[in-house]
BAKOL-817034 format. One record per atom (N, C-alpha, C, O): residue in one letter; atom name; z, x, y. Coordinates in nm, 2 decimals, padded with zeros to 4 digits. Layout:
<atoms>
{aa A at CA z Z x X y Y}
...
</atoms>
This chain:
<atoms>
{aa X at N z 01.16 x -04.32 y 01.01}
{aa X at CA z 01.09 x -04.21 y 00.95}
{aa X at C z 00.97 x -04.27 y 00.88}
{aa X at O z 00.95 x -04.38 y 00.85}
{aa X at N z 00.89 x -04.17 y 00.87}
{aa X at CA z 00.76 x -04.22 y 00.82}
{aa X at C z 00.76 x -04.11 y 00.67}
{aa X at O z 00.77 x -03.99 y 00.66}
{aa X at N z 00.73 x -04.25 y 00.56}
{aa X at CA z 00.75 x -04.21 y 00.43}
{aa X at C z 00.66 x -04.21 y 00.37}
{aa X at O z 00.63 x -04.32 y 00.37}
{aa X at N z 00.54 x -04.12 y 00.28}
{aa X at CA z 00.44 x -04.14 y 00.22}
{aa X at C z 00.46 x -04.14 y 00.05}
{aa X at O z 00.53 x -04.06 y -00.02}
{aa X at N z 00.36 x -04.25 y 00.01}
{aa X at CA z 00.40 x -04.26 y -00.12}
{aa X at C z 00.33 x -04.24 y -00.22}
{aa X at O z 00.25 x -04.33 y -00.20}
{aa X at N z 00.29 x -04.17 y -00.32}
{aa X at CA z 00.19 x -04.13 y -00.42}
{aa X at C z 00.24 x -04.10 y -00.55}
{aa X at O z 00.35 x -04.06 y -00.57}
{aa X at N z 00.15 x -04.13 y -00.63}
{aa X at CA z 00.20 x -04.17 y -00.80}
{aa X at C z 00.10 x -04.17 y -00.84}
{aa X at O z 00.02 x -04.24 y -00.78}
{aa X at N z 00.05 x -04.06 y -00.97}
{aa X at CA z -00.04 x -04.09 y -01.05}
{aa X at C z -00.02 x -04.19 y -01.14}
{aa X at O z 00.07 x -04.27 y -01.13}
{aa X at N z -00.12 x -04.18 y -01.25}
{aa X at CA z -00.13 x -04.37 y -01.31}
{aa X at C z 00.01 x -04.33 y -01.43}
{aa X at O z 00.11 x -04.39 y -01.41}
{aa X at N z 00.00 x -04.26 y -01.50}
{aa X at CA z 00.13 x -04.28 y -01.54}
{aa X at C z 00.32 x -04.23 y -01.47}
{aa X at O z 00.42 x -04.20 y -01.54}
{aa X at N z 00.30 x -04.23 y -01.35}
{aa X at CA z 00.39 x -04.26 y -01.31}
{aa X at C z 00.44 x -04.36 y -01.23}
{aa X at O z 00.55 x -04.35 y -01.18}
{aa X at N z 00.33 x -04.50 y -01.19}
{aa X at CA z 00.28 x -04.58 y -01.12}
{aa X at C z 00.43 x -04.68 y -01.16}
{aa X at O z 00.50 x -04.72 y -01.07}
{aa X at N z 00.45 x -04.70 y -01.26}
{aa X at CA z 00.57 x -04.81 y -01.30}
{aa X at C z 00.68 x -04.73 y -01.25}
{aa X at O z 00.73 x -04.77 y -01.15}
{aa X at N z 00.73 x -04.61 y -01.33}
{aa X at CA z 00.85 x -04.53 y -01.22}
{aa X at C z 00.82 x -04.54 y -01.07}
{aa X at O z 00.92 x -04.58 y -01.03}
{aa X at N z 00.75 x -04.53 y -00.99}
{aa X at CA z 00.72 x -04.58 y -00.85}
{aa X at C z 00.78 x -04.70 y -00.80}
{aa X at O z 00.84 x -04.72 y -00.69}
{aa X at N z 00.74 x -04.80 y -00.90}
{aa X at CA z 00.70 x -04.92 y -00.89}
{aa X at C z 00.88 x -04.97 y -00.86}
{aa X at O z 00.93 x -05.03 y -00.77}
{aa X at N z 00.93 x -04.92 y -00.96}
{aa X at CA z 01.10 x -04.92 y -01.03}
{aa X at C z 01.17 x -04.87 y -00.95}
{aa X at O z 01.27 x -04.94 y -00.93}
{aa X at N z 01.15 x -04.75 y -00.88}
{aa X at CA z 01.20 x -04.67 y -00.74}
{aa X at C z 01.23 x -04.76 y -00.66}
{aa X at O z 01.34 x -04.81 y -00.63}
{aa X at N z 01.12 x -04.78 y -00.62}
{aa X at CA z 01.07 x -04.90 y -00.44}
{aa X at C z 01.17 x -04.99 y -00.48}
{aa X at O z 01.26 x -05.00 y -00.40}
{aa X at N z 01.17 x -05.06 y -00.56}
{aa X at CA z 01.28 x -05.17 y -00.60}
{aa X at C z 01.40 x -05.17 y -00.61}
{aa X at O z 01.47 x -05.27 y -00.57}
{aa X at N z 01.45 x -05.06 y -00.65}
{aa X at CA z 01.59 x -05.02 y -00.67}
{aa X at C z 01.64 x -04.95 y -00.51}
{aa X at O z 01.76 x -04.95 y -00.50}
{aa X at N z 01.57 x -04.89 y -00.41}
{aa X at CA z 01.59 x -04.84 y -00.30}
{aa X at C z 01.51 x -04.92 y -00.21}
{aa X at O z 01.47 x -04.86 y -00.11}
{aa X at N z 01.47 x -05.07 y -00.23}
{aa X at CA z 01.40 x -05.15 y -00.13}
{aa X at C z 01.44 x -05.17 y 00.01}
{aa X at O z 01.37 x -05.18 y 00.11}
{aa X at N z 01.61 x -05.17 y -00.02}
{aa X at CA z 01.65 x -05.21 y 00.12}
{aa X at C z 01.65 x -05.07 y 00.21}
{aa X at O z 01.64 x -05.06 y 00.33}
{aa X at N z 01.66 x -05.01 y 00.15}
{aa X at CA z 01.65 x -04.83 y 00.26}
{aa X at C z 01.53 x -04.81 y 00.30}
{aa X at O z 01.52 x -04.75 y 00.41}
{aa X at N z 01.43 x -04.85 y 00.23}
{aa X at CA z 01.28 x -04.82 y 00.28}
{aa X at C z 01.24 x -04.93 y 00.34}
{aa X at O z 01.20 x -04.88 y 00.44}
{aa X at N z 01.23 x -05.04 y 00.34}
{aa X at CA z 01.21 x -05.14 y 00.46}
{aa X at C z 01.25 x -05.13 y 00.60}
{aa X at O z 01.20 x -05.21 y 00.69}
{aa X at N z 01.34 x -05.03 y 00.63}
{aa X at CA z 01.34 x -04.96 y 00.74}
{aa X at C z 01.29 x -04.87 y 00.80}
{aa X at O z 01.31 x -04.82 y 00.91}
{aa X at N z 01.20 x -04.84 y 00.70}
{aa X at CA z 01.11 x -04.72 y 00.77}
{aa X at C z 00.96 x -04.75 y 00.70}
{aa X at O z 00.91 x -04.83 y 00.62}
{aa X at N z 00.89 x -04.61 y 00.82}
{aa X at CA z 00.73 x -04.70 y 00.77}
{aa X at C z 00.66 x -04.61 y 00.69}
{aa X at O z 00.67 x -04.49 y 00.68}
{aa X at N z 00.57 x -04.72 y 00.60}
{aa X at CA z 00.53 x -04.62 y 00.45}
{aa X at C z 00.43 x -04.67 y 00.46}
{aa X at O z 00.39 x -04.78 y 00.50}
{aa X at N z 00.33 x -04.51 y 00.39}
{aa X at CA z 00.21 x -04.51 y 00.37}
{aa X at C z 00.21 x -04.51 y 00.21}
{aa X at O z 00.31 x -04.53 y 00.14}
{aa X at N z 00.05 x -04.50 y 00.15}
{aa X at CA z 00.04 x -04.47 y 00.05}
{aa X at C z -00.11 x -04.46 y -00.02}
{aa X at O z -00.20 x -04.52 y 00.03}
{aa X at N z -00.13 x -04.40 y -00.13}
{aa X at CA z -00.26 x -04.43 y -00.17}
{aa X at C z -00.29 x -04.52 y -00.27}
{aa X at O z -00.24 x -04.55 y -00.38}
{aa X at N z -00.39 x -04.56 y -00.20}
{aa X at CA z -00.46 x -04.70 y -00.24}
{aa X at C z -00.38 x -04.75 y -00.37}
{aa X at O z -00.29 x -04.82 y -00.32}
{aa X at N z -00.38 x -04.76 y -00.51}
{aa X at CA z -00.35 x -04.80 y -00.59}
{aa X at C z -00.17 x -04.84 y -00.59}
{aa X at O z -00.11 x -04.95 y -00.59}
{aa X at N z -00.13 x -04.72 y -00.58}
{aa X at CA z 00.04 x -04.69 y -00.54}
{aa X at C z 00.07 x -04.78 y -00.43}
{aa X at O z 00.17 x -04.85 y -00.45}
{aa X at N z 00.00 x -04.80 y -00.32}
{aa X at CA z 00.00 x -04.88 y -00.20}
{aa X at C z 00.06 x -05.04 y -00.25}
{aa X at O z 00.16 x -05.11 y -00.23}
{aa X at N z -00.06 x -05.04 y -00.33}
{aa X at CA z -00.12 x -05.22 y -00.39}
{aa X at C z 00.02 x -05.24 y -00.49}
{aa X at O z 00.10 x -05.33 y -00.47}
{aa X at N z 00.02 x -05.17 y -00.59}
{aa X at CA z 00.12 x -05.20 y -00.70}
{aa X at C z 00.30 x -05.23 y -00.64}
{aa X at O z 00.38 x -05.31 y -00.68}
{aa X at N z 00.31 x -05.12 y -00.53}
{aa X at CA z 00.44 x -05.12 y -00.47}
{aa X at C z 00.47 x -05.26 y -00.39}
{aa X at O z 00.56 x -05.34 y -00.39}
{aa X at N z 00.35 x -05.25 y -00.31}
{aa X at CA z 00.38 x -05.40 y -00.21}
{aa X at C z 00.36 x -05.49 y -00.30}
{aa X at O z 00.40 x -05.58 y -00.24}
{aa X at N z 00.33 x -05.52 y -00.39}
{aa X at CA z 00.30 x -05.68 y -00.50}
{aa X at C z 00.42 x -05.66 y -00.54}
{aa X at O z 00.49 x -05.77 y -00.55}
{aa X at N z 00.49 x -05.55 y -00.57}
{aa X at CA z 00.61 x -05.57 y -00.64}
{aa X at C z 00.74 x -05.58 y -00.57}
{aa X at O z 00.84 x -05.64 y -00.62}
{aa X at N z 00.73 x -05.52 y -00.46}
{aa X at CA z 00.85 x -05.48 y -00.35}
{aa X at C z 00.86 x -05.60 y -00.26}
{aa X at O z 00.97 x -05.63 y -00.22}
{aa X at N z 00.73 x -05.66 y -00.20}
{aa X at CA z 00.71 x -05.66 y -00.05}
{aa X at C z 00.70 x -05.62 y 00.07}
{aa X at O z 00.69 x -05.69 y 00.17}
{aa X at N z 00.71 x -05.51 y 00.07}
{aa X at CA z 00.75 x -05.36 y 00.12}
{aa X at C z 00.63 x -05.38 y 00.25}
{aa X at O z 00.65 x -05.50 y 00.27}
{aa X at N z 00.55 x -05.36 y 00.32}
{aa X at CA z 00.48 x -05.33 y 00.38}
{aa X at C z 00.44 x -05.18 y 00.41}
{aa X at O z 00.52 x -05.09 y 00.45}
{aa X at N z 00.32 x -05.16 y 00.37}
{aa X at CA z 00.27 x -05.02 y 00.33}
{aa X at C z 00.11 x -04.98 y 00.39}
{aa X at O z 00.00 x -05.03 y 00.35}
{aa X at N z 00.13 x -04.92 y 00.45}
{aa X at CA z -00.02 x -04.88 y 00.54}
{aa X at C z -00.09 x -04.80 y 00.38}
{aa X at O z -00.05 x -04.70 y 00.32}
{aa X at N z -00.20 x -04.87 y 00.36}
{aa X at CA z -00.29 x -04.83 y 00.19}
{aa X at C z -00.43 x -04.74 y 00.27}
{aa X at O z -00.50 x -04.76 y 00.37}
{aa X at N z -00.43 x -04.63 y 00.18}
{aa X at CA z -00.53 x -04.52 y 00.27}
{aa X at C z -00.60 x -04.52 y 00.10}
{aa X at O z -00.55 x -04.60 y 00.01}
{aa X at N z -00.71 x -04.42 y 00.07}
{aa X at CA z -00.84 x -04.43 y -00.06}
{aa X at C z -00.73 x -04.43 y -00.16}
{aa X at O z -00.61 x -04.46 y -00.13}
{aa X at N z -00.77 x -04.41 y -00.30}
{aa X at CA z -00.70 x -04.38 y -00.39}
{aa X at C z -00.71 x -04.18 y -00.41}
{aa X at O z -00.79 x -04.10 y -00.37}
{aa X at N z -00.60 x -04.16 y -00.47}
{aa X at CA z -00.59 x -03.99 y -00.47}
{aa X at C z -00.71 x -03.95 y -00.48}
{aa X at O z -00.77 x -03.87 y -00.41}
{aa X at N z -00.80 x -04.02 y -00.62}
{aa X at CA z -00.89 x -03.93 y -00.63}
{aa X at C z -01.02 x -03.94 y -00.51}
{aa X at O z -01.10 x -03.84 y -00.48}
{aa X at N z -01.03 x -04.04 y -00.46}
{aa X at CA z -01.09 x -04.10 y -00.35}
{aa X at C z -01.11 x -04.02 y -00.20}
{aa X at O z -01.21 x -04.03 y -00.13}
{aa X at N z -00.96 x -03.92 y -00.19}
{aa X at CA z -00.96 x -03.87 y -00.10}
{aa X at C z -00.79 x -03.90 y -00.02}
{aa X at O z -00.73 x -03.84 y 00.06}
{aa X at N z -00.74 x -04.04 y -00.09}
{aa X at CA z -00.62 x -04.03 y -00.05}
{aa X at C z -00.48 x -03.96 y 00.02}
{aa X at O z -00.40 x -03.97 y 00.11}
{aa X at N z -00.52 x -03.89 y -00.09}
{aa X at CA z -00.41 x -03.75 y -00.08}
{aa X at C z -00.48 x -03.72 y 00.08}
{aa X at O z -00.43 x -03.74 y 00.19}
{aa X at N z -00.58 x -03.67 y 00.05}
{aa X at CA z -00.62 x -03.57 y 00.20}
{aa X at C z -00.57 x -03.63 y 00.33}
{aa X at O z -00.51 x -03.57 y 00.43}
{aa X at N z -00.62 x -03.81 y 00.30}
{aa X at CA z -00.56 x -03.85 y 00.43}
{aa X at C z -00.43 x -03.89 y 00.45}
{aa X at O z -00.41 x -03.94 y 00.56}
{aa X at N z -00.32 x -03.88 y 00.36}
{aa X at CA z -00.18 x -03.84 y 00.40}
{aa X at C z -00.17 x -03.65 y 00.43}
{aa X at O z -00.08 x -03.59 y 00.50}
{aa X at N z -00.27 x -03.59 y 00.37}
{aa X at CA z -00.23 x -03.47 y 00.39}
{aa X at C z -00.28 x -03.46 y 00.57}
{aa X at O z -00.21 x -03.43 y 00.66}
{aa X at N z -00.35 x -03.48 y 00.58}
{aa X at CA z -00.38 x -03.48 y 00.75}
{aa X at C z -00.32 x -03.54 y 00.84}
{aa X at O z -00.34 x -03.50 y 00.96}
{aa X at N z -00.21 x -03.67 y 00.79}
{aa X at CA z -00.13 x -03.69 y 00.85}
{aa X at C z 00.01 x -03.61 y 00.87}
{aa X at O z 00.08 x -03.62 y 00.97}
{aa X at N z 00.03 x -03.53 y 00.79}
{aa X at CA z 00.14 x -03.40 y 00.71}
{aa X at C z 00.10 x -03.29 y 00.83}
{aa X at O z 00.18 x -03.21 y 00.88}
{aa X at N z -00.04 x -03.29 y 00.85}
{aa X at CA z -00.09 x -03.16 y 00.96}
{aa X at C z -00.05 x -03.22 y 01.07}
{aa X at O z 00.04 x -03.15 y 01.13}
{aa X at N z -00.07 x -03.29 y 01.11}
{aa X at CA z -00.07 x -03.39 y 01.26}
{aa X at C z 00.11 x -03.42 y 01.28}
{aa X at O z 00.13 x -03.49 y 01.38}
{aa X at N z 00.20 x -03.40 y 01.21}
{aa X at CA z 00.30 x -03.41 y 01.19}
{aa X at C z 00.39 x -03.59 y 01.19}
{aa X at O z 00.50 x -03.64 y 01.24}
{aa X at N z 00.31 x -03.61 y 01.13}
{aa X at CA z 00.31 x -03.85 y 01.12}
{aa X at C z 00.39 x -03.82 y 01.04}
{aa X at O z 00.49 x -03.84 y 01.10}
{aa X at N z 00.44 x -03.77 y 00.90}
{aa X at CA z 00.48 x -03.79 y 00.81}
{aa X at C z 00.60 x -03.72 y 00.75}
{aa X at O z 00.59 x -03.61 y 00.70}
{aa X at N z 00.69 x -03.79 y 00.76}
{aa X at CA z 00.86 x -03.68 y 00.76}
{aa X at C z 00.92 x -03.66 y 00.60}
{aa X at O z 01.01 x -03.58 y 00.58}
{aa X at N z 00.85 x -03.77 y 00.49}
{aa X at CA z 00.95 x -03.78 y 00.39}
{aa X at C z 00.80 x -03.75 y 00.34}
{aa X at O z 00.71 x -03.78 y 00.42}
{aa X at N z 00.78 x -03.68 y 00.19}
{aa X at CA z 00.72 x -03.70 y 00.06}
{aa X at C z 00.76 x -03.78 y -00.04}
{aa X at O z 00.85 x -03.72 y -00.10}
{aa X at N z 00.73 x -03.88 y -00.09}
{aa X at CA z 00.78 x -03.91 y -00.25}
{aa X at C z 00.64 x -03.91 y -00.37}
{aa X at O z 00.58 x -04.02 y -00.39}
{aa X at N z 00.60 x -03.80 y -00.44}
{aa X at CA z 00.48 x -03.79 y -00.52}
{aa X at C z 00.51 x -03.74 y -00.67}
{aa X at O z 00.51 x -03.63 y -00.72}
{aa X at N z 00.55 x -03.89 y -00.72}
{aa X at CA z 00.54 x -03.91 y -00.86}
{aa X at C z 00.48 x -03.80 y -00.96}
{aa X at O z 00.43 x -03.86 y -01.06}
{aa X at N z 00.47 x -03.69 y -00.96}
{aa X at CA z 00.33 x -03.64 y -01.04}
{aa X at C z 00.36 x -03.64 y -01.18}
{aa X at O z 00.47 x -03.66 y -01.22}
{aa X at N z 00.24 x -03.62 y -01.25}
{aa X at CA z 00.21 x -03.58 y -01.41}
{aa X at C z 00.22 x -03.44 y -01.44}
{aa X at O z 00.13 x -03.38 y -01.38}
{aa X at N z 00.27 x -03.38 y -01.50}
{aa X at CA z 00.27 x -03.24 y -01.49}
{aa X at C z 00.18 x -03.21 y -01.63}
{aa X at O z 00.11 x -03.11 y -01.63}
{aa X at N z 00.21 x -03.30 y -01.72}
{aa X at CA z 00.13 x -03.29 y -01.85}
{aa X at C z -00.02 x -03.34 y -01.83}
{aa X at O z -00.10 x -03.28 y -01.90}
{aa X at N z -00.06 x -03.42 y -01.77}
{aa X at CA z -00.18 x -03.42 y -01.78}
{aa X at C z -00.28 x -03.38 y -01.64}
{aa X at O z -00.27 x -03.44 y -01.54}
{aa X at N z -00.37 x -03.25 y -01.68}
{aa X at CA z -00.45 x -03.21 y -01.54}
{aa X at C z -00.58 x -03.30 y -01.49}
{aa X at O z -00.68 x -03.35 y -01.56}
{aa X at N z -00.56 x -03.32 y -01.36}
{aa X at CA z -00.59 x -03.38 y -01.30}
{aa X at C z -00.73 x -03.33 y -01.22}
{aa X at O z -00.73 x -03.23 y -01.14}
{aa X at N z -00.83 x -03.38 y -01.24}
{aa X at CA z -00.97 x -03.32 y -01.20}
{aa X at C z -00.96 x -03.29 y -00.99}
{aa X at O z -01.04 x -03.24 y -00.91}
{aa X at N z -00.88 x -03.33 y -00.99}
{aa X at CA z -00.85 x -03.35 y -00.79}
{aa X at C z -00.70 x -03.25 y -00.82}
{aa X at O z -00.61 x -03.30 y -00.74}
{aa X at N z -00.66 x -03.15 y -00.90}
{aa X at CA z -00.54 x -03.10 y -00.90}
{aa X at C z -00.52 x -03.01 y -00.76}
{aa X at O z -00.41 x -03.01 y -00.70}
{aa X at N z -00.63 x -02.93 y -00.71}
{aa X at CA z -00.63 x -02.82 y -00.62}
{aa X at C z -00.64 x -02.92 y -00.45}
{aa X at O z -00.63 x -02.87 y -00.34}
{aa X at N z -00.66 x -03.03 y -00.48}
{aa X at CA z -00.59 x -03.08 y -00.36}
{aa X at C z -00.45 x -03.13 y -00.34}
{aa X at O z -00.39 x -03.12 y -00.23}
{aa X at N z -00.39 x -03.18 y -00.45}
{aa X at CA z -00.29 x -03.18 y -00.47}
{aa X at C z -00.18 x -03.07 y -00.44}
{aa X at O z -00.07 x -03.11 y -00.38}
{aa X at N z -00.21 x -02.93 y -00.48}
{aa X at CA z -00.14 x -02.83 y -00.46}
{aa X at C z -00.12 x -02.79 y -00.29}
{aa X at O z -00.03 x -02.74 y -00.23}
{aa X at N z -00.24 x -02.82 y -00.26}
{aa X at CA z -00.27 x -02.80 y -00.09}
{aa X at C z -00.22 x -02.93 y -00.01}
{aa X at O z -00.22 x -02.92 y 00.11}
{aa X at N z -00.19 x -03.01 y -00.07}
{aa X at CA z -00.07 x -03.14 y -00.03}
{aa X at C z 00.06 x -03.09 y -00.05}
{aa X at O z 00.13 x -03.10 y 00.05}
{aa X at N z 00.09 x -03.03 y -00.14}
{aa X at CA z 00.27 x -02.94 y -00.18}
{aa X at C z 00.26 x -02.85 y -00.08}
{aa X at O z 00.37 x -02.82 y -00.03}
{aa X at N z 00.14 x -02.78 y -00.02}
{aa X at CA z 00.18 x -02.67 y 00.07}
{aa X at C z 00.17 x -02.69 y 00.22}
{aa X at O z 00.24 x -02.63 y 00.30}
{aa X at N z 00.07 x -02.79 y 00.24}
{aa X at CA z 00.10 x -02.84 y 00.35}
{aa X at C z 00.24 x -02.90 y 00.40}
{aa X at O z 00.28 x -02.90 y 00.52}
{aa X at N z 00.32 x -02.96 y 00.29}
{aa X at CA z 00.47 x -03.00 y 00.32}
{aa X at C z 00.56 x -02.85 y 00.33}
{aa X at O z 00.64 x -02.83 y 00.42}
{aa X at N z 00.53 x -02.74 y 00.23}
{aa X at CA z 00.57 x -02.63 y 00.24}
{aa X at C z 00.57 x -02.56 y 00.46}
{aa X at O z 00.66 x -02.54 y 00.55}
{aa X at N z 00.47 x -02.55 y 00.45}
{aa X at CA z 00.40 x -02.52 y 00.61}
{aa X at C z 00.46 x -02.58 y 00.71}
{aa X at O z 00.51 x -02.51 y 00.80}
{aa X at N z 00.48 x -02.76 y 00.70}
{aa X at CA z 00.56 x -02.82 y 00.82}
{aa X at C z 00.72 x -02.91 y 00.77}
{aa X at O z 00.77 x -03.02 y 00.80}
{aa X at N z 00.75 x -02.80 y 00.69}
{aa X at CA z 00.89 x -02.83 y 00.64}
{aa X at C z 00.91 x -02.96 y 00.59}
{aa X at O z 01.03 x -03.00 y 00.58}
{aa X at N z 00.83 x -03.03 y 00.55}
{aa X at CA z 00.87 x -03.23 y 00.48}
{aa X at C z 00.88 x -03.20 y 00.39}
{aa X at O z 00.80 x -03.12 y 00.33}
{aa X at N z 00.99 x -03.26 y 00.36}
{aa X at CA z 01.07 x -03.28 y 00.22}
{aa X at C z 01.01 x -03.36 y 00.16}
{aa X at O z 00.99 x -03.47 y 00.20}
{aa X at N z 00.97 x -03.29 y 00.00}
{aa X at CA z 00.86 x -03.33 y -00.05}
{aa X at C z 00.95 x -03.34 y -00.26}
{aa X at O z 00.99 x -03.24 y -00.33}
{aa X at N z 00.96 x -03.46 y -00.30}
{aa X at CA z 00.98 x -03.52 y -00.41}
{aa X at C z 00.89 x -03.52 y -00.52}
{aa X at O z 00.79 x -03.57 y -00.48}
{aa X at N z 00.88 x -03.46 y -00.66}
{aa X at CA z 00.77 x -03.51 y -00.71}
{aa X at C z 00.83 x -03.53 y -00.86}
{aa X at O z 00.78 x -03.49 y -00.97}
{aa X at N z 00.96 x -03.63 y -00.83}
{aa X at CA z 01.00 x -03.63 y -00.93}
{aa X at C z 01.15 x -03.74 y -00.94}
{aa X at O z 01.25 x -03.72 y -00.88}
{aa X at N z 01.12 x -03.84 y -01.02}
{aa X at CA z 01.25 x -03.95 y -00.99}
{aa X at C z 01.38 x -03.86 y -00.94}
{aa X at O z 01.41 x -03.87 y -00.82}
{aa X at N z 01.44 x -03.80 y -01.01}
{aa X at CA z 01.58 x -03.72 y -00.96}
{aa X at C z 01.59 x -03.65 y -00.87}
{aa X at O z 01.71 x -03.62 y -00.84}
{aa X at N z 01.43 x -03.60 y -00.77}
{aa X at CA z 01.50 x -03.57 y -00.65}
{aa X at C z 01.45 x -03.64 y -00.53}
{aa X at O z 01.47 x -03.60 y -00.42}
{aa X at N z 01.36 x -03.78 y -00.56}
{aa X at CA z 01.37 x -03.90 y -00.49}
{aa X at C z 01.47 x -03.92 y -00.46}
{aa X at O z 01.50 x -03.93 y -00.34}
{aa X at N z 01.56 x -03.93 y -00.59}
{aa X at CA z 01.71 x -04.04 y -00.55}
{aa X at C z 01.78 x -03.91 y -00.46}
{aa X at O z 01.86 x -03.93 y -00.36}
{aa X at N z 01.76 x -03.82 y -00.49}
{aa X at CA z 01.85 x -03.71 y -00.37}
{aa X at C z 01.79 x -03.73 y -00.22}
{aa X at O z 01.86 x -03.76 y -00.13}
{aa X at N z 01.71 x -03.71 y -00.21}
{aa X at CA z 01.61 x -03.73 y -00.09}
{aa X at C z 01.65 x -03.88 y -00.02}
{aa X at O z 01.67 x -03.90 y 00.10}
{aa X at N z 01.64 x -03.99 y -00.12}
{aa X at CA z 01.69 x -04.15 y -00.02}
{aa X at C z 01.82 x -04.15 y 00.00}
{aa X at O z 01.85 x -04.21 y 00.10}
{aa X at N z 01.90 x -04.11 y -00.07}
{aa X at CA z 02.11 x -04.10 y -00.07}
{aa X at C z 02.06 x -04.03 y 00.09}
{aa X at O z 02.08 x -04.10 y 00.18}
{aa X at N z 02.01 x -03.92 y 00.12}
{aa X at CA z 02.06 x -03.83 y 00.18}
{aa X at C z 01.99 x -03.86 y 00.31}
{aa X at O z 02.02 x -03.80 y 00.41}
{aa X at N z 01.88 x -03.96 y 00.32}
{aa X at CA z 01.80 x -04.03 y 00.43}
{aa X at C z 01.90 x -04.13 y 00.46}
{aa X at O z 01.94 x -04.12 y 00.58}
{aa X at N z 01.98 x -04.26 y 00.37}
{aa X at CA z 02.07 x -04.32 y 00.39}
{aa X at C z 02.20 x -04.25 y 00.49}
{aa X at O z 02.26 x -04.29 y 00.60}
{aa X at N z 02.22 x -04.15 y 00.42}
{aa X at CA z 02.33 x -04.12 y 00.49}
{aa X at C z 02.33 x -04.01 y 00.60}
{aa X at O z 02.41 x -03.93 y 00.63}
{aa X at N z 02.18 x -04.03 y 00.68}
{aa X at CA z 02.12 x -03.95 y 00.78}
{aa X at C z 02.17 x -03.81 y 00.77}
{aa X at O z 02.26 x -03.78 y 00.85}
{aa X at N z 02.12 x -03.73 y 00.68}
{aa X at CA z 02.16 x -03.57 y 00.66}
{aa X at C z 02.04 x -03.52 y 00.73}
{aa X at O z 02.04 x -03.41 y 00.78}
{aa X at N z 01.92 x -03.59 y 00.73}
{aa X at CA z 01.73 x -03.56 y 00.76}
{aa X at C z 01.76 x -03.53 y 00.86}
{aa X at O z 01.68 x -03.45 y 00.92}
{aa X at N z 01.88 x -03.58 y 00.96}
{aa X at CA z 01.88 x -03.53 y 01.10}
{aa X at C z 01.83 x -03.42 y 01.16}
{aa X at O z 01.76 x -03.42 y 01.26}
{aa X at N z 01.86 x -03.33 y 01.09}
{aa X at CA z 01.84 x -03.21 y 01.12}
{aa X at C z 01.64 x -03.21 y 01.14}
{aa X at O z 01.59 x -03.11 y 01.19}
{aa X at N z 01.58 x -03.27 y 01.12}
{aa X at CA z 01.44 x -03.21 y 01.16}
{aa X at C z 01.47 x -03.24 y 01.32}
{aa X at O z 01.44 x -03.15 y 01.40}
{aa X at N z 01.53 x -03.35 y 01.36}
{aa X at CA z 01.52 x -03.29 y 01.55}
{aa X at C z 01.54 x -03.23 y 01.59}
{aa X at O z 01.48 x -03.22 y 01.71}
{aa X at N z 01.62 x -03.12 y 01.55}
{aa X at CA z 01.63 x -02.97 y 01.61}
{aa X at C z 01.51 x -02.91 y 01.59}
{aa X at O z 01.45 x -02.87 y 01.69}
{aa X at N z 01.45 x -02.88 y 01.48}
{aa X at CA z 01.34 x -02.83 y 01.44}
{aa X at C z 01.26 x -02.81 y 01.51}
{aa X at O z 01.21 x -02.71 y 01.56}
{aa X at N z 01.25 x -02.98 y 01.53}
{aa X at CA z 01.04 x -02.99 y 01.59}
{aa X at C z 01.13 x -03.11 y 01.70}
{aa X at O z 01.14 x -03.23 y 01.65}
{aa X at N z 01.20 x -03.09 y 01.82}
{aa X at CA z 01.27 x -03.20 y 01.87}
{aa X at C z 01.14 x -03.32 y 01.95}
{aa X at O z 01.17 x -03.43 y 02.00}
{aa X at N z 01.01 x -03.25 y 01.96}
{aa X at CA z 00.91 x -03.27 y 02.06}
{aa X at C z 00.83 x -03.37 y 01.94}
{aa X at O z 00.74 x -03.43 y 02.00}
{aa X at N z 00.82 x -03.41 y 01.80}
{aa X at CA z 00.85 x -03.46 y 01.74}
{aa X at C z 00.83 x -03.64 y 01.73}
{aa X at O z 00.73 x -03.70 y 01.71}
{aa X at N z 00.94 x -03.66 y 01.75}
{aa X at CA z 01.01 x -03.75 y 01.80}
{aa X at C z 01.01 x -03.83 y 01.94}
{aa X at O z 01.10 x -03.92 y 01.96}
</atoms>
């Protein structure tokens, strides 16, 4: 599966903490991420991670175009909910673009860990029926 990963700056250490504690599950599959989230995860993980701009840079967009083109099956996006983010309205259009092509989309430690239990124990199955052409 192809996993994309994004974290603003104060949720960059929760990210960071994530990747580590679910290392061995995600080393099987291939992860994107933006730039910063990219850099901090692989220094700390070893993880191997395809690094696209930083969010505000445009990053987001280019996992979201991967999201349109259908590359991208899991979301994990750390967000801030308390503090607004001058690139917020791309972000929302990142949440809806996963809305649009059904990827299950995380933006929050507790339904990360639901989302990897449930990729572990292949439940994601179910997008082959979906979109079987896909694959």
């Amino acid at each position: 599966m192809n996993i994309a990963l994004i974290a603003h700056d104060s949720k960059k250490e929760l990210m960071v903490q994530f990747c580590i504690a679910y290392c061995g599950i995600l080393s099987r599959h291939n992860l994107c991420a933006t730039g910063t989230t990219a850099k901090v995860v692989s220094e700390a993980t070893g993880l191997k991670i395809q690094r696209y701009l930083s969010g505000s840079q445009g990053g987001d967009q280019q996992i979201g175009a991967r999201i349109s083109c259908n590359e991208i099956d899991i979301l994990l996006f750390f967000r801030d909910p308390l503090s607004p983010k001058p690139h917020e309205p791309n972000e929302f259009n990142l949440l809806r673009l996963c809305d649009v092509h059904n990827i299950p989309v995380a933006t929050n430690i507790a339904t990360a860990e639901a989302l990897i239990h449930s990729l572990e124990r292949g439940d994601l199955d179910w997008r082959d029926i979906v979109n079987p052409a896909r694959y």
